[in-house]
SEFI-115455 format. One record per residue: x, y, z of N, C-alpha, C in turn. Coordinates in steps of 0.2 Angstrom, whole numbers, padded with zeros to 4 digits, always signed. Layout:
! residues N
XYZXYZXYZ...
! end
This chain:
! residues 276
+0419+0560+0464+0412+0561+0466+0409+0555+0471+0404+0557+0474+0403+0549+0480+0396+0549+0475+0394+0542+0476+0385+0539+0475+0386+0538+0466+0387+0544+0462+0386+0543+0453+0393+0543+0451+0395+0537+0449+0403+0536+0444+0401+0540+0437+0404+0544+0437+0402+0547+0431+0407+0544+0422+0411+0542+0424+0414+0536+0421+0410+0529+0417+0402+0528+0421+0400+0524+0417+0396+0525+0410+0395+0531+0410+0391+0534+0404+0394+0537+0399+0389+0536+0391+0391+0538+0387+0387+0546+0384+0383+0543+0388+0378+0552+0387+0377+0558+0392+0380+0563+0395+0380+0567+0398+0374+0568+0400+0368+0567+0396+0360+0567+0398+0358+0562+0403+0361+0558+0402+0359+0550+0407+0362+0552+0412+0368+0555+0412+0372+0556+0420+0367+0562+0422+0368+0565+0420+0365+0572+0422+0355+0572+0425+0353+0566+0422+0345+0564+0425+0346+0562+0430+0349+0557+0429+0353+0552+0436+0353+0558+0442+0358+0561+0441+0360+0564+0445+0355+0569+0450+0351+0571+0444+0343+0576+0446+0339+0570+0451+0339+0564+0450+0335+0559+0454+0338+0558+0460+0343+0557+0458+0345+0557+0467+0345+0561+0474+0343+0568+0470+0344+0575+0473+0348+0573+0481+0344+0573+0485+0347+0574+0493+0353+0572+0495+0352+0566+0490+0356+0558+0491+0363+0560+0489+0365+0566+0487+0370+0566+0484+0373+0573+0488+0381+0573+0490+0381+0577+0495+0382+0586+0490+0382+0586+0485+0382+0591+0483+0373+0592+0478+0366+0595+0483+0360+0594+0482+0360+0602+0477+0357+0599+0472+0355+0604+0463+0347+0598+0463+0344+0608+0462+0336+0604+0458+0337+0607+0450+0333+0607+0445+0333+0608+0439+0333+0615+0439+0331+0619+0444+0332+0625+0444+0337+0629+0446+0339+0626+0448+0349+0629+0451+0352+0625+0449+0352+0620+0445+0356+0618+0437+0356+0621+0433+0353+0624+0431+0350+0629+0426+0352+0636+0427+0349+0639+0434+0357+0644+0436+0362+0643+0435+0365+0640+0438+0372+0640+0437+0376+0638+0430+0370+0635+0423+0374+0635+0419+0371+0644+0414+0370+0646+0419+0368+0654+0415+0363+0653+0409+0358+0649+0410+0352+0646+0408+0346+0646+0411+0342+0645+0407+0333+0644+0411+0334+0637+0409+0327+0636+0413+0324+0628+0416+0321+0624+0409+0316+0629+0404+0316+0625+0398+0320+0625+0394+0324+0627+0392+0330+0626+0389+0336+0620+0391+0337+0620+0398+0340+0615+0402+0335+0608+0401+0329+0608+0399+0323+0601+0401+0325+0600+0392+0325+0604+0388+0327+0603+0382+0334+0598+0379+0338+0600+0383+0344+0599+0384+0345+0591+0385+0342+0588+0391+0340+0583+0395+0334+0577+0388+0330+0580+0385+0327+0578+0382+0330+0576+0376+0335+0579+0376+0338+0578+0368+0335+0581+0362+0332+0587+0364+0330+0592+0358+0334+0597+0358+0340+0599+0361+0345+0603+0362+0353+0603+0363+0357+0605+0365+0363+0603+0369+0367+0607+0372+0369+0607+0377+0374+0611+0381+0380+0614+0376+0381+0618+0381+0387+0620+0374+0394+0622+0380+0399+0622+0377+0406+0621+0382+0407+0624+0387+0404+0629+0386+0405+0635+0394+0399+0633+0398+0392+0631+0395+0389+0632+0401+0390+0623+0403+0392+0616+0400+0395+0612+0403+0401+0611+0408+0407+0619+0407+0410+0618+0413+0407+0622+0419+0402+0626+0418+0398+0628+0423+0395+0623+0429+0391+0619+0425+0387+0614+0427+0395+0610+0430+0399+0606+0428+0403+0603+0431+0407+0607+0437+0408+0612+0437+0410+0616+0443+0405+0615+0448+0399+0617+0446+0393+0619+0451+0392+0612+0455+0392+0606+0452+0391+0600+0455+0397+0597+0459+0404+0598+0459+0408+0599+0463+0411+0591+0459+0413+0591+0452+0416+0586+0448+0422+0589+0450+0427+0582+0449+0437+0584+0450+0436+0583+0445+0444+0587+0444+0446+0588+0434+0447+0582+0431+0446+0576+0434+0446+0570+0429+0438+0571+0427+0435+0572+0432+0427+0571+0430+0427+0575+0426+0427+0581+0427+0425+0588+0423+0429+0588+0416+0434+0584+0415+0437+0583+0407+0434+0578+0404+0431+0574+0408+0426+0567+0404+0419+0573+0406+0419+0574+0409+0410+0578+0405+0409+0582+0400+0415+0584+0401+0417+0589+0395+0415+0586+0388+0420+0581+0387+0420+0577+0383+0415+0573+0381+0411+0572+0384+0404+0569+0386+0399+0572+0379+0401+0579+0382+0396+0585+0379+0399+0586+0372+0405+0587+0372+0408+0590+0364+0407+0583+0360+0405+0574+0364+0404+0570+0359+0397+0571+0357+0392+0573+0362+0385+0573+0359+0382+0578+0354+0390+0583+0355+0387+0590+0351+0390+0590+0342+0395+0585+0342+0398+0582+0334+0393+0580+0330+0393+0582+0325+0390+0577+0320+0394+0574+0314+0401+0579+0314+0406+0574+0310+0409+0566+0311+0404+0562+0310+0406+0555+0309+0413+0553+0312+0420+0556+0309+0425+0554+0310+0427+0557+0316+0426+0565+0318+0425+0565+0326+0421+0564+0331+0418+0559+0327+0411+0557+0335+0417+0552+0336+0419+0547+0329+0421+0540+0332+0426+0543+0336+0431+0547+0333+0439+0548+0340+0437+0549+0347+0431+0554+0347+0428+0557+0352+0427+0551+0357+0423+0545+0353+0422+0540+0356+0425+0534+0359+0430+0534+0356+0438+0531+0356+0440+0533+0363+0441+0542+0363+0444+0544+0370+0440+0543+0375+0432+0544+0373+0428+0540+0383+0429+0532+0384+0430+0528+0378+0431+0521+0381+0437+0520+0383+0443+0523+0382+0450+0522+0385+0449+0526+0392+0446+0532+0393+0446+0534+0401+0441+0530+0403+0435+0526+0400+0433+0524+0404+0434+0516+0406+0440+0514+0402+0442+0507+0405+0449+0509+0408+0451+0516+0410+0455+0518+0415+0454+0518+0421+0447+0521+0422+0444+0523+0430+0438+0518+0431+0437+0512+0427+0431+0507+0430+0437+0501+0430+0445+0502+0433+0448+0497+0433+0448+0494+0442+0450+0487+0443+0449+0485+0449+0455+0489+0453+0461+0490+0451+0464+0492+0458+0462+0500+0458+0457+0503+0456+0455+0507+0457+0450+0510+0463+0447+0502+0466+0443+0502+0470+0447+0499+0475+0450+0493+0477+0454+0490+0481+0461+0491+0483+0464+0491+0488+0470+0494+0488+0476+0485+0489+0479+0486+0483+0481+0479+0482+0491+0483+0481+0495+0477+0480+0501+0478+0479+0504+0476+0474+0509+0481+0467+0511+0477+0461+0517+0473+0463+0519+0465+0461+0524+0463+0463+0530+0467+0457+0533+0469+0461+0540+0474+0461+0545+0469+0458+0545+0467+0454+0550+0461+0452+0550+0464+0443+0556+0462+0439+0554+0462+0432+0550+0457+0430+0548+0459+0422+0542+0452+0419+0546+0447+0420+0551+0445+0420+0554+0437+0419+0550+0433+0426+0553+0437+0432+0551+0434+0437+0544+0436+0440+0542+0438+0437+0533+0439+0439+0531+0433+0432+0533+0433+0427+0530+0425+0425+0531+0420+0427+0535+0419+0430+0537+0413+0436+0532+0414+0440+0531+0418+0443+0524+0418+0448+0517+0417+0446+0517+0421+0439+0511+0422+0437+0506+0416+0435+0512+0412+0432+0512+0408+0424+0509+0399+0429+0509+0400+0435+0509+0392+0439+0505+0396+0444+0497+0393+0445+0493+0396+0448+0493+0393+0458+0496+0386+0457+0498+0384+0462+0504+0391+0466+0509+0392+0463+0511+0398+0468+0508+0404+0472+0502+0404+0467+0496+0412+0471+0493+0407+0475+0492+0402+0474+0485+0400+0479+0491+0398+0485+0498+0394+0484+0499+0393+0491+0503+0400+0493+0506+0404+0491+0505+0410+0492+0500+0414+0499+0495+0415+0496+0488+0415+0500+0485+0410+0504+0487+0404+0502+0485+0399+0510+0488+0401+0515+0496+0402+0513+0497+0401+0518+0498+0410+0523+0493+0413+0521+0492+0418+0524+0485+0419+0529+0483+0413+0530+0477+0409+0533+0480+0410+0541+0474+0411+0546+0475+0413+0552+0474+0403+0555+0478+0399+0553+0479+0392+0556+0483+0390+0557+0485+0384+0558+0490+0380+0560+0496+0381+0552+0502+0381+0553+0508+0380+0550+0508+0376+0544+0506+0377+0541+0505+0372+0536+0513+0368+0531+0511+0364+0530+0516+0358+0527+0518+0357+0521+0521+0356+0520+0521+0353+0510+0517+0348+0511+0515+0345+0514+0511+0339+0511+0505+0341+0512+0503+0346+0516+0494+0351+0518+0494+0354+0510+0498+0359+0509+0495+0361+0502+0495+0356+0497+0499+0350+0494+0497+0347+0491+0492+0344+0490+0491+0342+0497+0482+0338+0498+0479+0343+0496+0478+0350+0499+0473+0355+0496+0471+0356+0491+0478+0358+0486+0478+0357+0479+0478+0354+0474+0478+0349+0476+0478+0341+0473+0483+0341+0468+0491+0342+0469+0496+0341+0465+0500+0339+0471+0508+0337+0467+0511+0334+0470+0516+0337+0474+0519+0335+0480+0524+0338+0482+0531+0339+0481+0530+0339+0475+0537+0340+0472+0536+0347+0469+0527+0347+0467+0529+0353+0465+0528+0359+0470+0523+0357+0477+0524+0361+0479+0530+0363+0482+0536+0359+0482+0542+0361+0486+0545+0367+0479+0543+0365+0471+0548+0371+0467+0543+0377+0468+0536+0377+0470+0532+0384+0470+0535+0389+0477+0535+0383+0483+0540+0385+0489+0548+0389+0489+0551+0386+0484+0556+0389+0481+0555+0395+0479+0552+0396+0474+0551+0403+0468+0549+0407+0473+0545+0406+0476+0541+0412+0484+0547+0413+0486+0551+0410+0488+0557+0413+0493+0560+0418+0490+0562+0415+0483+0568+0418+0481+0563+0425+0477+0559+0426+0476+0556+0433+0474+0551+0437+0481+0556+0434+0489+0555+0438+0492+0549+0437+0494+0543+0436+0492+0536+0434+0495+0532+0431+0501+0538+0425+0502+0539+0421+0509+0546+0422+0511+0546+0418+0518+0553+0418+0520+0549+0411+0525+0555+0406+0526+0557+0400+0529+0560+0403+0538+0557+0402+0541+0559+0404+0550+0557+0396+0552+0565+0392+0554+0566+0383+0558+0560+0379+0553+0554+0379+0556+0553+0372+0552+0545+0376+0547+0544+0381+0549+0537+0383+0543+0539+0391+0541+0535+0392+0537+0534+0398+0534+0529+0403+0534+0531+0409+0532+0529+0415+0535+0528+0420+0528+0521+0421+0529+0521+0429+0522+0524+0437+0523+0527+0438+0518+0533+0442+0518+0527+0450+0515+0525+0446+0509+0520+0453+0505+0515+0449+0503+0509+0455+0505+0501+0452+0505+0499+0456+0499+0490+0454+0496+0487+0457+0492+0489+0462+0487+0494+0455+0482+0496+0457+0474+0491+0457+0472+0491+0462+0468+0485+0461+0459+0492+0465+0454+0487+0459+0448+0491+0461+0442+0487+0465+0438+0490+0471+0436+0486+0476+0431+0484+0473+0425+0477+0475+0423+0475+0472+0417+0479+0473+0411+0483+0479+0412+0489+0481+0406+0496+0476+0405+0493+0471+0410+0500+0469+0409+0501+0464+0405+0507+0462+0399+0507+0458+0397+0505+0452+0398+0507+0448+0406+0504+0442+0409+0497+0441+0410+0494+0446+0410+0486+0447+0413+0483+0440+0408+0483+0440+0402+0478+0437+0399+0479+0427+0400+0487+0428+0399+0490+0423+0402+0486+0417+0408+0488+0422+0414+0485+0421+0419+0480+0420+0421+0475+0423+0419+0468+0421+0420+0466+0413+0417+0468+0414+0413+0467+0410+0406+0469+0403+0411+0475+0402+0412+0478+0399+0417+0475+0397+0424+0472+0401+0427+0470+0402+0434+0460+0398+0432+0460+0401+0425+0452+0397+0425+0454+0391+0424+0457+0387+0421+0460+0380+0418+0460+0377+0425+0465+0379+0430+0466+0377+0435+0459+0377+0441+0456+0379+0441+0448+0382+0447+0445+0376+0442+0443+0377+0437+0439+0372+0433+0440+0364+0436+0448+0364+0437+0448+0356+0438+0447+0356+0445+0446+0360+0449+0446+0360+0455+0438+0358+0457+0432+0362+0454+0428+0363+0455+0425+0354+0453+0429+0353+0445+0425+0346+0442+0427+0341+0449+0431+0341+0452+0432+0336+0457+0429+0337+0463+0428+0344+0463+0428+0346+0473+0421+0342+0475+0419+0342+0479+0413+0340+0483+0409+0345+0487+0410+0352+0485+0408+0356+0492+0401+0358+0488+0398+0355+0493+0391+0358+0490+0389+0364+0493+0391+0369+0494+0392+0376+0497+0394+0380+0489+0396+0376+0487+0401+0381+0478+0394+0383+0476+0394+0390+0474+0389+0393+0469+0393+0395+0465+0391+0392+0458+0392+0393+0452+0387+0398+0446+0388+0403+0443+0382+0406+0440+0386+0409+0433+0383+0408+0429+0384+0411+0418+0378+0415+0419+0378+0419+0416+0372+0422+0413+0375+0424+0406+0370+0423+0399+0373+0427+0394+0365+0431+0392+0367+0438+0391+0360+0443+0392+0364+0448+0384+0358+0449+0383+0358+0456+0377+0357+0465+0382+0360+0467+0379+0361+0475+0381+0363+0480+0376+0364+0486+0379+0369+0490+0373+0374+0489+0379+0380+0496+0372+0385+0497+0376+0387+0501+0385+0381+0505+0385+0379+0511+0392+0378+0505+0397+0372+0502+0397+0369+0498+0403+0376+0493+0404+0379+0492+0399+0385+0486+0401+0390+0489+0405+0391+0495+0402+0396+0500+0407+0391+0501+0416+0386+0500+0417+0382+0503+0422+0384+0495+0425+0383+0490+0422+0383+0483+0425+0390+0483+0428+0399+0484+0423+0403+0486+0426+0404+0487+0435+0400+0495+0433+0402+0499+0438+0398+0495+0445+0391+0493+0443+0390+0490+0451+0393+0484+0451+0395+0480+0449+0400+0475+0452+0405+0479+0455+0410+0484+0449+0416+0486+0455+0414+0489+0463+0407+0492+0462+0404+0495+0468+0405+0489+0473+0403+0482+0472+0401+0477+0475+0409+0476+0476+0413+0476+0476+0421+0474+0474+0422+0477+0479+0422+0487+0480+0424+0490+0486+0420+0487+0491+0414+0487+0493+0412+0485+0499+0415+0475+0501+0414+0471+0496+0416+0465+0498+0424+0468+0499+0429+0470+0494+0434+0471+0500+0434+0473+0507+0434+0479+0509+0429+0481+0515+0428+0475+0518+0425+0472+0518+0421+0464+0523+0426+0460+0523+0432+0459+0518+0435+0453+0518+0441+0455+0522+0443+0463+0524+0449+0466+0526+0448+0464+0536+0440+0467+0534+0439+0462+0543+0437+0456+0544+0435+0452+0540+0435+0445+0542+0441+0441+0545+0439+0435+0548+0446+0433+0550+0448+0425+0546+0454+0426+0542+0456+0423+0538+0459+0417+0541+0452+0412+0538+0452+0407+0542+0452+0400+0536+0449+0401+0530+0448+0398+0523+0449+0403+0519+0451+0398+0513+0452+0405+0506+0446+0402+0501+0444+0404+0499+0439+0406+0495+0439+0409+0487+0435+0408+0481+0437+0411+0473+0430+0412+0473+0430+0417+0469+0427+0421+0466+0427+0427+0460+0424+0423+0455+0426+0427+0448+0419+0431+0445+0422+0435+0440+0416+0437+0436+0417+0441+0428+0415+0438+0427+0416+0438+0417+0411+0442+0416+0414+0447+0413+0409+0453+0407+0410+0454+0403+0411+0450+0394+0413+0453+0388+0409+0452+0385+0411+0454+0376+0407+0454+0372+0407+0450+0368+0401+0446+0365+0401+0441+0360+0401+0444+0353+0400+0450+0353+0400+0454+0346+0407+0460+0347+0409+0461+0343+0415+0466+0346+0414+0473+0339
! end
């Protein structure tokens, strides 16, 4: 679907208001009364439905999901949406609720929206990569539209030694990532991400924020915006927060694909829970 990720909701009613607000805006346009149609229902019943003194029932929700022009990913999570809101056994609401967070921390993942590369290598040698934050960043430097950079340029950049950059230059070659041509170097494969399922994910962040931390304590660039916020919500709006970030994630990639890579630049953003 374009415009409503249906993925961020836990209520079939919230997506389904949502979507009535939209109208125009949405390439497939339903008013309350040709939603209603199409689930072989009238419009009080349907307003009923929406208010929560009622509920869809399984045939007229794949109605409705047909008639809106949902893909069978979607139309299995509205389904499911519907048969969570229709339970009142306890023990099947929770599984019920089990399977929309697992689809929805499948389909609100990042390489979902950006087109990135898995490094192709076994876990040993992607630890190697992953585990020494120094590799990605000169990795990525030196993918910079400038002059040919040196072991002793990344050093200064990163503020380590060149000893190490000569072993993070090593490990890039021999996992194929650079190659060495006479006296400088050249990137072999662009824009890896590492899946949040992967063993090393938690690692490397973990890792990568230790390292930016020290960066930032030392840097002098008074350009650096930094921002925390710690806020109260439910579960729904946190899924909604999610979702425009990744929304913002496709279009900044989009802008960063035609920029001219000139300086690199970090940029994070932390969403958990302090209650679990």
């Amino acid at each position: 679907m374009n415009y409503i990720n249906i993925f961020q909701y836990l209520d079939y009613r919230n997506f389904l208001t949502e979507f009535l607000k939209r109208g125009s805006s949405h390439p497939v346009k339903m008013t309350m009364t040709s939603l209603a149609e199409s689930a072989g229902t009238k419009v009080p019943y349907l307003s009923k439905c929406l208010s929560n003194q009622a509920d869809l029932n399984s045939d007229q929700a794949y109605l409705i999901g047909k008639a809106i022009d949902l893909s069978d990913e979607e139309l299995d999570y509205f389904l499911l949406l519907v048969d969570y809101s229709r339970s009142y056994h306890q023990q099947k609401k929770s599984y019920l609720l089990k399977k929309l967070k697992d689809r929805q921390r499948f389909f609100l993942k990042t390489e979902k929206r950006i087109k990135t590369e898995v490094l192709k290598l076994d876990l040993s040698s992607q630890a190697l990569y992953y585990m020494e934050p120094v590799n990605l960043l000169i990795h990525l430097i030196m993918g910079l539209n400038k002059k040919k950079f040196q072991e002793e340029d990344f050093a200064k950049i990163l503020g380590v030694s060149v000893k190490s950059v000569l072993q993070s230059l090593k490990l890039l070659i021999k996992c194929n990532l650079i190659s060495r041509k006479n006296d400088s170097y050249e990137v072999v494969v662009k824009n890896l991400h590492l899946p949040t399922d992967s063993p090393l994910f938690k690692m490397h962040q973990n890792l990568m924020r230790q390292f930016i931390h020290q960066h930032i304590t030392r840097s002098e660039d008074k350009d650096s915006f930094n921002l925390q916020i710690t806020f109260s919500a439910d579960e729904e709006h946190r899924i909604k927060i999610k979702e425009r970030f990744l929304a913002f994630l496709k279009e900044a990639d989009e802008l960063i694909l035609k920029a001219p890579a000139e300086k690199l630049y970090q940029m994070q953003f932390d969403l958990f829970s302090w209650m679990n």
